[in-house]
N, C-alpha and C positions, 0 to 999 in steps of 0.2 A: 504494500500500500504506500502510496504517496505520502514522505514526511511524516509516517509512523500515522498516520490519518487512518480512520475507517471506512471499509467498504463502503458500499451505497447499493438498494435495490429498492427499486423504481417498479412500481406494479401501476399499470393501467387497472379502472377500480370496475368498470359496469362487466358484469358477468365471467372476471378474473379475478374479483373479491367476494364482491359478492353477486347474487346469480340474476339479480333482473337488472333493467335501465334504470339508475335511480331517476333522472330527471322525468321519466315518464310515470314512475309511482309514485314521484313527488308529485308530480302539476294534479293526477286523479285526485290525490290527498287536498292538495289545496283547493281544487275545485271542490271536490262533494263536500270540504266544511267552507263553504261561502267566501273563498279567496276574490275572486269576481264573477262576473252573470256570465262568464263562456261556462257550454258542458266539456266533459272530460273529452268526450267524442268530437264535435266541434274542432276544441283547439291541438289535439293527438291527429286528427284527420287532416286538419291543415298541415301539419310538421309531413305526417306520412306522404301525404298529394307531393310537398314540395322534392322529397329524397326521390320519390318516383319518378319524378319530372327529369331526373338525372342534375341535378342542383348538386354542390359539394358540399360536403358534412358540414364543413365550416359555415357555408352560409346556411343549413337547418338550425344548426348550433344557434348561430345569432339570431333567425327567427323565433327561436323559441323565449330567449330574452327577452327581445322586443314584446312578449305577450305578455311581461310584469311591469312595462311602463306606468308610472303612476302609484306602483305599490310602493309602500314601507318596509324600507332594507329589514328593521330591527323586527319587524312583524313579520319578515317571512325566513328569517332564522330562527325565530321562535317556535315558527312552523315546522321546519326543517327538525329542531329537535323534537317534537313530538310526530311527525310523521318518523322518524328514526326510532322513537321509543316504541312504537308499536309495530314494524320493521323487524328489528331484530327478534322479537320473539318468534317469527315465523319458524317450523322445521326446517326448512327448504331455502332459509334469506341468503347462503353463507356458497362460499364454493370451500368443499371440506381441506383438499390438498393445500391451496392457496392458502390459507391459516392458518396449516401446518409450516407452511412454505415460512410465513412473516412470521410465528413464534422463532423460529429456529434462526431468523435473520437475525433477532432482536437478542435472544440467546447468545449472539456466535458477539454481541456488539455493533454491528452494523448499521449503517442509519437508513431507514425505511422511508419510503417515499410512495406519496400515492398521486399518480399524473392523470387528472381525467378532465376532460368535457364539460362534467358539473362544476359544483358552486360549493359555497362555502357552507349553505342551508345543508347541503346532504352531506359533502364530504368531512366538515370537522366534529360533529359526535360519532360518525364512523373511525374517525383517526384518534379520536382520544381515547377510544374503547378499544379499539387494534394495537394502540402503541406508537402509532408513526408517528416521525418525527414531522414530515413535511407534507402537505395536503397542497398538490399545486393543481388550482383546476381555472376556471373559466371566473374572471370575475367584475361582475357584474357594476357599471360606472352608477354612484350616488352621488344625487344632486345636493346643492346647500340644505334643500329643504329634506334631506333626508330619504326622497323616495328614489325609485330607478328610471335612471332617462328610457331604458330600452336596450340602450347598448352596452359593449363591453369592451375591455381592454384589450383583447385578444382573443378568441377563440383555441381551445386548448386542446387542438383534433388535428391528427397526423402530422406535417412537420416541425409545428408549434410544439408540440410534447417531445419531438425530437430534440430542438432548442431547447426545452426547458431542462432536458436531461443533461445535457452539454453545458447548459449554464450551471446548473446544479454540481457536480463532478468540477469543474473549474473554480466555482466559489470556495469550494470545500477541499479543494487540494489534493482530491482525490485520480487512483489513477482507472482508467476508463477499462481497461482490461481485467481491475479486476470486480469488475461491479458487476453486476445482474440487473436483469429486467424482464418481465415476466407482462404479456396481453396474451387477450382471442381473439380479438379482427386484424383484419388485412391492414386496416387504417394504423395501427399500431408497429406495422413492420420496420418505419423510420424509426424508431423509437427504440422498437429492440434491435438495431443493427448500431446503436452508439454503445454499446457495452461488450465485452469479451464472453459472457456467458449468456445469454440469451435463451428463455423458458417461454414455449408456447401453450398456453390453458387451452382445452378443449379440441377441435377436431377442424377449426377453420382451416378450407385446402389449402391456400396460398401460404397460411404458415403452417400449413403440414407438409407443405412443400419443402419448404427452405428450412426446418427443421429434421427432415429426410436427407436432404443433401448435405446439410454443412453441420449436422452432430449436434444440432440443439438440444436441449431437453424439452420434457414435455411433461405435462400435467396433466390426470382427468379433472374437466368442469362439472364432476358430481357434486350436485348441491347436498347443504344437511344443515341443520342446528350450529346455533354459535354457542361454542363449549363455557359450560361453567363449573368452576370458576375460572377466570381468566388468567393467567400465571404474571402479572406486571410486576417489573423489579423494583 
């Protein structure tokens, strides 16, 4: 390791942490408790129409934003924590291997890193109850007056998460060979090709491809229960 520094491993979070899209069982949760007058259907169908259309992630990403304009940041990390509190008690909320995966990161010393798309609503009571150190996701621009323009600072999907890996690793004096990184989409493959060890969750071809060819590891994405109790040091 770099300057006696520790590792780093970097996990993409929707369905390589844990097993569903958080922002998409967030926005249901925020809508059916009176978040605003869209239905769940409505504004998921709009996201869905737009990826169809062959739109790139990035811009669904920012669409989906755009549909908290006008909301109260501090109200919808509020949200965020109780839409997480009822989340994890699910059987099925967790991918079992991947928890295995971050206990053992955290164990060995290593600083853990969650790189995702979502926000701070979903990602920081999942990172405090996992252990990570760093939750880098999509974040969302607040006005003076405290609510969301709409927009964001960047979009945190495909080469943007590669970046933030790179920056991450560079801040921290870390050396890139020997970190890990672990996703299940294709969108993800920038991301895991900045690190020496590179972990594909689940059965996506394109990184079952390039985990066939060049020796990756790989993980099953069977979901299960988040263990209790937690082992944090």
């Amino acid at each position: 390791m770099a300057n006696g520094n520790r590792r780093a491993a970097f996990f993409d979070v929707d369905e390589t942490v844990i097993s569903v899209k958080s922002m998409f069982d967030f926005l249901r949760h925020w809508l059916e408790t009176g978040g605003d007058d869209r239905t769940y259907e409505q504004a998921a169908g709009e996201l869905h129409a737009l990826a169809a259309s062959g739109a790139p992630r990035s811009a669904v990403n920012r669409a989906y934003y755009r549909g908290f304009a006008g909301t109260s940041y501090d109200r919808l990390l509020e949200e965020g924590r109780k839409w997480y509190a009822a989340y994890r008690l699910r059987p099925d909320a967790f991918v079992s291997a991947t928890l295995d995966a971050i206990a053992a990161h955290r164990r060995d010393g290593d600083l853990v890193v969650f790189v995702s798309g979502s926000f701070a609503a979903c990602l920081d009571p999942l990172a405090e109850e996992l252990g990570a150190d760093l939750a880098l996701g999509s974040v969302p621009i607040v006005g003076d007056d405290g609510r969301l323009t709409g927009d964001i600072v960047r979009p945190m999907i495909g080469e943007v998460k590669a970046l933030a890996v790179r920056e991450t690793i560079a801040e921290r004096g870390l050396a890139a060979e020997d970190c890990r990184c672990y996703g299940d989409h294709m969108s993800d493959l920038d991301m895991l090709q900045q690190v020496g060890r590179p972990c594909v969750v689940g059965e996506d071809p394109v990184l079952a491809e390039h985990a066939e060819r060049l020796g990756w590891d790989r993980l099953p994405a069977t979901p299960g229960p988040l263990p209790a109790p937690l082992d944090h040091p």
